[in-house]
N, C-alpha and C positions, 0 to 999 in steps of 0.2 A: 226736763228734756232728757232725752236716753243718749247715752255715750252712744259718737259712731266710732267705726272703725275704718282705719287708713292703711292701706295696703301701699307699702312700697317695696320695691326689689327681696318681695317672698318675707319680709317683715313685719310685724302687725302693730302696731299702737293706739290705744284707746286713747279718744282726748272728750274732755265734757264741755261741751258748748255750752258759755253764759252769757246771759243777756245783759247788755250795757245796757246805757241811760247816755242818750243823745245829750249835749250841754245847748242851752236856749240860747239861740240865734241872737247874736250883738247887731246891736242898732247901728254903733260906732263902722262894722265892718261891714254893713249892709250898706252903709251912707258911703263908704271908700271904695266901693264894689259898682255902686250906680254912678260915682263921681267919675271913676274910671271910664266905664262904660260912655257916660257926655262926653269925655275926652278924646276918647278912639272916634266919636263920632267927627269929632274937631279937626284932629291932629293925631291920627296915626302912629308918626314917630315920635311924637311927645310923649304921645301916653306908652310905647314900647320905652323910652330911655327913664319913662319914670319909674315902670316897672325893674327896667335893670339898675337904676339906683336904689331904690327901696327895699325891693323883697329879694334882688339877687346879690344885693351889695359890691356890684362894680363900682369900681372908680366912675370919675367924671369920661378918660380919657379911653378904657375897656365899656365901658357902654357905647362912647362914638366910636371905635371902629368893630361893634359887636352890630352895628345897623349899617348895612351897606349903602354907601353916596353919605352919610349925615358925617364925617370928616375927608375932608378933601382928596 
């Protein structure tokens, strides 16, 4: 590939674009991604407080009031 050129406020920088190598698609997080997906089909605010336990790492207590009505 040919270096391009990037123009910012009348400065020039050549950068050389390389191509990755995508890493092969996990089973494990294809099965957590569909399991998810039945879930929201289920239960909506289940599958949102699981997300905010697991992948945002709220507390038990900052995930219920991070979902509006699921604490009192």
């Amino acid at each position: 590939m040919t270096p391009q050129t990037w123009r910012r406020a009348g400065t020039q920088k050549e950068m050389d674009f390389v191509q990755i190598e995508a890493p092969e698609p996990r089973e494990d997080l294809i099965a957590l991604d569909a399991a998810q997906d039945r879930l929201a089909l289920e239960d909506r605010t289940a599958c949102e407080l699981v997300q905010l336990r697991y992948f945002a790492g709220l507390t038990v207590d900052q995930s219920g009031n991070a979902i509006p009505g699921v604490l009192g």
